[in-house]
C-alpha positions in Angstrom: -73.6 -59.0 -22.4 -73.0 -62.2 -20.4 -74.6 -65.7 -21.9 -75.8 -67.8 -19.0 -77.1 -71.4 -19.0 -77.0 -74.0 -15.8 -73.3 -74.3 -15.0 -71.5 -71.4 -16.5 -71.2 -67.4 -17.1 -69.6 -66.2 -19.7 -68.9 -62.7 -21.7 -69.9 -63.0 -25.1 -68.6 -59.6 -25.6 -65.1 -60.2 -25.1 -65.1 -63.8 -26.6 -66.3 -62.0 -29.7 -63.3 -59.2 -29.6 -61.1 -62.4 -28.5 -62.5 -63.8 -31.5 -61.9 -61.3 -33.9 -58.5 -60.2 -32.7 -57.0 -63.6 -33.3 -59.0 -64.0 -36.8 -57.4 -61.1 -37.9 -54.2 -62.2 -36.8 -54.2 -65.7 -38.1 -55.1 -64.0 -41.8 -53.0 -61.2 -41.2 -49.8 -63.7 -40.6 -51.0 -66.2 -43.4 -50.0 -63.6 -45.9 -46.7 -63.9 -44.7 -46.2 -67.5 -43.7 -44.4 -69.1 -46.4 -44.7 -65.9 -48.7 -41.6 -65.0 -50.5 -43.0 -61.7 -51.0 -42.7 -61.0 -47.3 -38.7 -60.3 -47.8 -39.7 -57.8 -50.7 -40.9 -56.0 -48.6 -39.5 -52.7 -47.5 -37.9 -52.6 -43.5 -40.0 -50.0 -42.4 -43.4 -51.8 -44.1 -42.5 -55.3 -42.3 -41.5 -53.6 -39.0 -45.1 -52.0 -38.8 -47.0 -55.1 -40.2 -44.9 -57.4 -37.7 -46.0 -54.5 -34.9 -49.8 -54.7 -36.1 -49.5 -58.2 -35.6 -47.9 -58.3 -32.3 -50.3 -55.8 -31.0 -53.5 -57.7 -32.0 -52.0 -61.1 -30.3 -51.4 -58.8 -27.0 -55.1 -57.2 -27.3 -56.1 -61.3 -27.3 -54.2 -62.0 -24.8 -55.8 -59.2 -22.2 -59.6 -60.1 -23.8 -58.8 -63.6 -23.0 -57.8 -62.3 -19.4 -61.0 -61.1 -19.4 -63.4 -63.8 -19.8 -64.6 -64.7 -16.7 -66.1 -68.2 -16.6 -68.0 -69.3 -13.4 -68.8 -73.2 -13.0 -71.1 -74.2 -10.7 -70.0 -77.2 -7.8 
């Protein structure tokens, strides 16, 4: 779906994945910012949280390359 109004196009689908991913990120890494529980944590359990994170900050990054914005001159 792609929002228009007079001077630009833009693709309200993947602003709303861009969206999401990086909510989910930002919560997903304020459980760990500053939390001494983090280092209870088991290796294998922080390896695959830190992965999980990573991943959604690189599926932001290609949504973002996504949105297409069009201005008009």
């Amino acid at each position: 779906m792609t929002m228009t109004n007079n001077t630009t196009d833009i693709d309200m689908e993947s602003f709303d994945e861009l969206n999401a991913r990086l909510s989910q990120a930002s919560a997903m890494l304020t459980m760990t910012y500053g939390n001494e529980g983090f280092e209870q944590w088991s290796a294998e359990v922080k390896e695959n949280y830190l992965w999980a994170c990573s991943t959604m900050i690189n599926q932001a990054k290609e949504l973002a390359g996504k949105l297409i914005i069009k201005t008009e001159q």
